[in-house]
C-alpha positions in Angstrom: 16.3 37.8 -27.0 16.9 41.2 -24.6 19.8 42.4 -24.8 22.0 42.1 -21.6 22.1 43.5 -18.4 24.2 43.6 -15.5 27.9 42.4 -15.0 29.3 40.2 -17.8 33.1 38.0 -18.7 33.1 37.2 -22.3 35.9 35.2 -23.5 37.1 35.9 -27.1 38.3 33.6 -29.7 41.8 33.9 -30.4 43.0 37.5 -31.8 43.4 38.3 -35.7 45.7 40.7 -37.0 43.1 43.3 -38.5 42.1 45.9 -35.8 38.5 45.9 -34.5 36.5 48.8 -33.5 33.8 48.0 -31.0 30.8 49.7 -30.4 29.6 49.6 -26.9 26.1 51.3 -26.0 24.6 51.1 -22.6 20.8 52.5 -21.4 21.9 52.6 -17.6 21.5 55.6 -15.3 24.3 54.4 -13.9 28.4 53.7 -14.2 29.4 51.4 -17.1 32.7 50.1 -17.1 34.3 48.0 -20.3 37.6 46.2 -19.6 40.0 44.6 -21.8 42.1 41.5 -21.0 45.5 40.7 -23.1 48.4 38.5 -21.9 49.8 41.3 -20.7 47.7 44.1 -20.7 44.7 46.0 -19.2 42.9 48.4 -21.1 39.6 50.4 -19.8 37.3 50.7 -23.1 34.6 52.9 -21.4 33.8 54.6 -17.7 31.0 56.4 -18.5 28.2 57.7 -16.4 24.8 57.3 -17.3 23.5 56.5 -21.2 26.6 56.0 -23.6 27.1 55.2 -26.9 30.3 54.9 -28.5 33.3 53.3 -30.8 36.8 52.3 -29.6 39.4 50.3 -31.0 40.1 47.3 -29.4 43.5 46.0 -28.6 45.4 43.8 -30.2 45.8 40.4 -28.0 42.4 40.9 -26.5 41.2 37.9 -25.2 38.6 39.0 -22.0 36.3 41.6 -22.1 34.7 42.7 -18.8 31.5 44.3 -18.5 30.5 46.2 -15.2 27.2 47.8 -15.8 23.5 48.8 -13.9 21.4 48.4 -17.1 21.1 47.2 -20.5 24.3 47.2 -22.6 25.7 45.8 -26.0 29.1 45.6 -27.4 29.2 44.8 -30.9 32.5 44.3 -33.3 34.4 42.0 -31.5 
């Protein structure tokens, strides 16, 4: 299966209590942008230009993760 490309919602199960770390890569010449969604809060997880590879934690309460990208991307962790 390629991995995915483009714009993406992804819904997440119900939060634990144990912090996650996601990795998020992307092989795009172009803007990636990684948002999450709690009940009360927005957090940006990457706006990067171009190829990126990286680790960031991801909230506690995160329960939509937005993906605004021009190229292939993966998040993994979640």
């Amino acid at each position: 299966m390629p991995p995915p490309e483009g714009d993406e919602v992804l819904t997440l199960p119900p939060a634990s209590s144990a912090p996650a770390t996601v990795r998020i890569e992307h092989a795009g010449s172009g803007t990636i942008i990684v948002h999450a969604y709690g009940d009360d809060s927005r957090d940006i997880l990457a706006s990067e230009i171009g190829a990126y590879r990286g680790e960031v934690p991801l909230p506690a309460g995160t329960s939509l993760v937005t993906i605004t990208a021009d190229g292939t991307w993966s998040l993994t962790g979640m």
